[in-house]
C-alpha positions in Angstrom: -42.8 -34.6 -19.8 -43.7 -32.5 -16.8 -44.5 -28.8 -16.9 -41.2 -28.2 -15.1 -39.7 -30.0 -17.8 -41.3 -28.2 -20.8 -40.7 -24.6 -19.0 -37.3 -25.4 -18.7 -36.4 -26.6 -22.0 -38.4 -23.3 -23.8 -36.7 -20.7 -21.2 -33.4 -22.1 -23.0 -34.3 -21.5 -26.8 -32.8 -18.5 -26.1 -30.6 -18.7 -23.5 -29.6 -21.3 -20.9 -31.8 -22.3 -18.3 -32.9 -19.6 -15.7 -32.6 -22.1 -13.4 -28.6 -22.2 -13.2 -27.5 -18.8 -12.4 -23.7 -18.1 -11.3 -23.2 -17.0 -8.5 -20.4 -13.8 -8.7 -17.5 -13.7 -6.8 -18.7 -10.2 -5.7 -21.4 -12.0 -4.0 -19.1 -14.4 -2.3 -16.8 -12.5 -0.1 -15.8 -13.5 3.1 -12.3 -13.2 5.2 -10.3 -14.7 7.3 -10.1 -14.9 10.8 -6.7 -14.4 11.6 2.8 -12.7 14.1 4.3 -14.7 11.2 5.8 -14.4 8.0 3.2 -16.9 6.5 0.4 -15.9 5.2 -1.0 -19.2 5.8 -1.6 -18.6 8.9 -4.1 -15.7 8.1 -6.4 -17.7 6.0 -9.6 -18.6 7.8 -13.0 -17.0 8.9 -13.9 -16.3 12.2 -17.8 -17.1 13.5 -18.9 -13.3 12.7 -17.0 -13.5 8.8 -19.1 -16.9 8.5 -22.4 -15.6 9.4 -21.5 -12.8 7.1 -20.4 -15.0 4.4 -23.7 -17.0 4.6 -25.5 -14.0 4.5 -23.8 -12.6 1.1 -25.0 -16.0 -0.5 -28.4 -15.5 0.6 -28.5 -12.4 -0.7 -26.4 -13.4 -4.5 -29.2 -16.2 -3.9 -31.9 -13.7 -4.0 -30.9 -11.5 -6.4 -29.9 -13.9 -9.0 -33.4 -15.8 -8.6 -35.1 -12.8 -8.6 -33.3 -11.8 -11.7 -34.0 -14.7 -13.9 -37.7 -14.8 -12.4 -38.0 -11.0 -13.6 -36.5 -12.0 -16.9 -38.5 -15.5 -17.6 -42.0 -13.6 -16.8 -40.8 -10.9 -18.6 -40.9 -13.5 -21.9 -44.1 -14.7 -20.8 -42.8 -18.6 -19.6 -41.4 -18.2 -15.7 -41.7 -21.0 -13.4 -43.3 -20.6 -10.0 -41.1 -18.7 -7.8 -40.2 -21.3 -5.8 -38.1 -23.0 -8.6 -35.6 -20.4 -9.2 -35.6 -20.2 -5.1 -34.9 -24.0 -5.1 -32.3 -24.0 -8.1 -30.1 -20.9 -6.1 -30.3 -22.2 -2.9 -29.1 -25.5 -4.4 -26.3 -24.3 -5.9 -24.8 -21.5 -2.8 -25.5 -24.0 0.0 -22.8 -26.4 -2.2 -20.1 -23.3 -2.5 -20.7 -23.0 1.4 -20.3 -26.2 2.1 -16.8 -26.7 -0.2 -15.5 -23.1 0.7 -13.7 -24.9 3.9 -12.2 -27.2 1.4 -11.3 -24.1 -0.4 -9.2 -22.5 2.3 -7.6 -25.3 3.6 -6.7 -25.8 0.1 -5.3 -22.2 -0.4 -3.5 -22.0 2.9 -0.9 -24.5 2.2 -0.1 -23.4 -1.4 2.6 -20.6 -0.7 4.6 -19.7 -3.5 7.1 -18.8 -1.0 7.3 -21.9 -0.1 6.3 -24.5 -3.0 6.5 -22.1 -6.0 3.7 -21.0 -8.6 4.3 -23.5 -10.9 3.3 -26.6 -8.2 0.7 -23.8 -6.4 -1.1 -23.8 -10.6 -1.0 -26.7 -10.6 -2.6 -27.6 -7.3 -5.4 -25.0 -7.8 -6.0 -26.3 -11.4 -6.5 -29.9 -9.7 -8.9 -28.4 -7.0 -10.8 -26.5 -9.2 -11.8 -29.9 -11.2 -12.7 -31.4 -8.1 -14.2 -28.8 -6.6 -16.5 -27.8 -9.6 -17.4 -31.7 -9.8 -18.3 -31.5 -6.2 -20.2 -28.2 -6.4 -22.4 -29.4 -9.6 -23.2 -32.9 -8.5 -24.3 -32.0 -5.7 -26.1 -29.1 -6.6 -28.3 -31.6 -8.3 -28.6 -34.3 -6.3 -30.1 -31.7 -4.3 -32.3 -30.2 -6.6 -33.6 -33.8 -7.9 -33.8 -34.4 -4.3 -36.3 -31.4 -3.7 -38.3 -31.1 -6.7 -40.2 -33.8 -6.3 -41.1 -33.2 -2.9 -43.1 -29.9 -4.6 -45.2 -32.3 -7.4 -42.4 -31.4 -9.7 -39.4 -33.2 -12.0 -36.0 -31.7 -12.4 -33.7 -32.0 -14.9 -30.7 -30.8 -15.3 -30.4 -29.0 -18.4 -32.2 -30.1 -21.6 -32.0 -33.4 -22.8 -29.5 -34.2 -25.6 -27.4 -30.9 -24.8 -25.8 -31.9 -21.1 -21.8 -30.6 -22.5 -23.4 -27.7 -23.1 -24.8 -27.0 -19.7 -21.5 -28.5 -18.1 -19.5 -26.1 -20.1 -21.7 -23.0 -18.4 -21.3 -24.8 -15.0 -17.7 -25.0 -15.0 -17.0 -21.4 -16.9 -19.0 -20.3 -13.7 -17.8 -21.8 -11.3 -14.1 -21.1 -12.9 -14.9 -17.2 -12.2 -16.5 -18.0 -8.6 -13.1 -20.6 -8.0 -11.0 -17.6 -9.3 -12.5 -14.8 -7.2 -12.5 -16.7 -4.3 -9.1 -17.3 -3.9 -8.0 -14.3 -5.0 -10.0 -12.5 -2.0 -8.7 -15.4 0.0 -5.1 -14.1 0.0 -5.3 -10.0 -0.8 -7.6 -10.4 2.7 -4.9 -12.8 4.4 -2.2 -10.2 3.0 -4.7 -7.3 4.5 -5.1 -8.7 8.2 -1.3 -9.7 8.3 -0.1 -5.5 7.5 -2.7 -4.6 9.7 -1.4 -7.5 12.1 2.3 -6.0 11.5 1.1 -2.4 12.3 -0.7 -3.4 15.7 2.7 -5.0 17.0 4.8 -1.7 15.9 2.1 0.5 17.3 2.2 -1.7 21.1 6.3 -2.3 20.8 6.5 2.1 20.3 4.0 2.0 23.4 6.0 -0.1 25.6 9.1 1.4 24.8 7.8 5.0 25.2 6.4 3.7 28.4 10.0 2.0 29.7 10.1 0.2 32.4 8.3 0.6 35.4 10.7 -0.6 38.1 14.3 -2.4 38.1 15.0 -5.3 40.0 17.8 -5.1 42.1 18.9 -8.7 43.6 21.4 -8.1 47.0 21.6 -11.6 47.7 18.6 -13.2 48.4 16.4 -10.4 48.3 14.9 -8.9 45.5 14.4 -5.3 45.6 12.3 -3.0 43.4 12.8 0.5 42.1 11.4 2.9 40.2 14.3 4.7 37.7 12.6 8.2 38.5 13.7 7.6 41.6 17.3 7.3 40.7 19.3 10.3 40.7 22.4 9.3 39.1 24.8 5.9 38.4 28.3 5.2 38.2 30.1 2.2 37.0 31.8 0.8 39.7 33.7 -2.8 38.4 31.6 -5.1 37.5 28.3 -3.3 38.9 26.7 -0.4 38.7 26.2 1.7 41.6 22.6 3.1 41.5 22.4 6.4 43.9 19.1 6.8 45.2 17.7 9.7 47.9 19.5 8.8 51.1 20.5 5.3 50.0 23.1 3.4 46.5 22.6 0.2 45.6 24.7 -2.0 43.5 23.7 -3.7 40.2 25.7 -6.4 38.5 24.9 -5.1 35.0 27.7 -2.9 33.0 26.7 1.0 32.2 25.9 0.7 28.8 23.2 -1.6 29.6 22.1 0.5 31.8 22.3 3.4 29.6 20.2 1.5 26.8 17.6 0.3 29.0 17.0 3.9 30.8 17.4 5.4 27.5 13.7 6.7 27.5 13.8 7.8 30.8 15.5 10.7 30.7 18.8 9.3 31.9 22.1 10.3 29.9 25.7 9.9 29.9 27.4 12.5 31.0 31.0 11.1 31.6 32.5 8.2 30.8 31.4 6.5 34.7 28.2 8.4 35.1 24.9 8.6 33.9 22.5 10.9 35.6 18.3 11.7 35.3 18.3 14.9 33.8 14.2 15.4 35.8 17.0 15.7 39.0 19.6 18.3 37.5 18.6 21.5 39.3 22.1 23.4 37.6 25.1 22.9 35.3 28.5 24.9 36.2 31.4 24.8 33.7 35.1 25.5 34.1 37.9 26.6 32.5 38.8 22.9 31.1 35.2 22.8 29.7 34.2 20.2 32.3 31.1 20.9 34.1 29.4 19.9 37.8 25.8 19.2 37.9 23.6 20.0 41.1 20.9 17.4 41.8 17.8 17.6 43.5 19.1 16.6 47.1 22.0 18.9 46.7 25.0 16.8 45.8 27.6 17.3 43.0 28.9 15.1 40.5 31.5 15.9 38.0 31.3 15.8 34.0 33.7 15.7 31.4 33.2 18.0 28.1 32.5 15.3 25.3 29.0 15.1 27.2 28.0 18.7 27.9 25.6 18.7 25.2 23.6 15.3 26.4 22.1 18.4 29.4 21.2 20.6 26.8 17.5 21.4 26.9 
């Protein structure tokens, strides 16, 4: 038996072997790279998650090697260091090689769309492969690379392998577990944060309005900004647009009109008319309760009553 051997099997009188730490979910976070209603499509990991995802399982690596160094020299029968390095690595270079597996897995199980009781039972099925995968290869590895260092491997101690399967998979069961669960409540996280981008740019655009109409008069296509519009009528099936010193004619009914220049300071102020308010230099009422507005290059237009208050300041 080699000294590897006889180290391992006494570090596990006690315990199991330091050599096969877990790895905790905490120390396997990552997130996905990510307008739809499927989360789905929010599961993945962009270059600069994956480098940070690598580097949290370098660093649950470390630690957890570290640990059961501290603890097996602390009993007076470590290994050399580079054994518990070796036995980590092994095991988080296998979990980052699977975890692609592992979302392409969890972003086509949506309850929305298949139901919990198929998503279970999907997970329950990749969970027994992936744990499979994840400990066989973990020591292929390992009795890969021992050698090459003058030493045997083996995994677990001889005559009690169920019991160092059990440990695997009730690890790897927590890691399987935490994983997905970050998985989604990250997905969920991008998408509302996804959700309140798009609000935040559609309240921008529509504060902003638009910029310039286009006015087609045959073949030409003519561009005009609505501040320079003072007011517009209905006139048939068009709109009349009166500019400085010039009208042009819109096929488009008023109320389009209205809802699209609603931002713009244009209002309603008859039935026929709306007007820019930034162009009203006065309001006169009469005795019917209609008024007449003065605009900014001096003509008149009438108002009826139901409208006054749209000019209010």
């Amino acid at each position: 038996m080699s000294d590897m051997e006889s180290s391992v099997q006494q570090s596990t009188a006690s315990s199991l072997p330091a050599s096969d730490v877990g790895i905790k979910p905490a120390g396997t976070s990552g997130g996905p790279a990510v307008m739809s209603s499927n989360i789905a499509e929010y599961i993945g990991f962009s270059k600069l998650l994956w480098l940070g995802y690598a580097a949290s399982l370098v660093l649950a690596a470390a630690m957890g090697a570290s640990s059961f160094w501290i603890e097996d020299t602390r009993n007076g029968m470590a290994n050399p260091a580079w054994c518990y390095a070796v036995t980590e690595g092994t095991s988080v270079i296998m979990l980052f090689a699977l975890t692609p597996a592992l979302l392409w897995l969890t972003a086509r199980l949506d309850p929305k769309r298949i139901g919990w009781p198929r998503v279970v039972a999907n997970h329950l099925a990749g969970f027994a492969l992936g744990s499979a995968a994840h400990i066989a290869g973990m020591a292929a590895l390992r009795y890969a690379i021992f050698p090459l260092f003058g030493r045997d491997y083996s995994f677990g101690v001889p005559g009690n392998l169920g019991l160092q399967l059990v440990y695997e998979v009730r690890k790897d069961a927590a890691i399987y577990l935490g994983m997905v669960a970050l998985i989604w409540l990250v997905a969920m996280a991008r998408r509302r944060a996804q959700v309140v981008v798009q609000q935040v740019v559609v309240q921008r655009m529509a504060s902003a309005g638009p910029r310039r109409l286009e006015i087609r008069d045959g073949a030409q296509r003519i561009f005009v900004d609505p501040a320079e519009i003072l007011w517009a009528e209905a006139a048939g099936n068009y709109v009349e647009l009166h500019l400085a010193g010039r009208s042009l004619l819109q096929r488009q009914t008023l109320s389009s009109l209205e809802q699209e220049l609603s931002d713009q300071e244009f209002v309603r102020i008859h039935r026929s008319r709306l007007v820019n308010r930034r162009h009203v230099r006065s309001m006169a009422g009469n005795d019917s309760g209609d008024f007449t507005v003065t605009l900014s290059d001096g003509r008149q237009i009438g108002g009826g009553r139901r409208w006054r208050q749209s000019l209010a300041l």
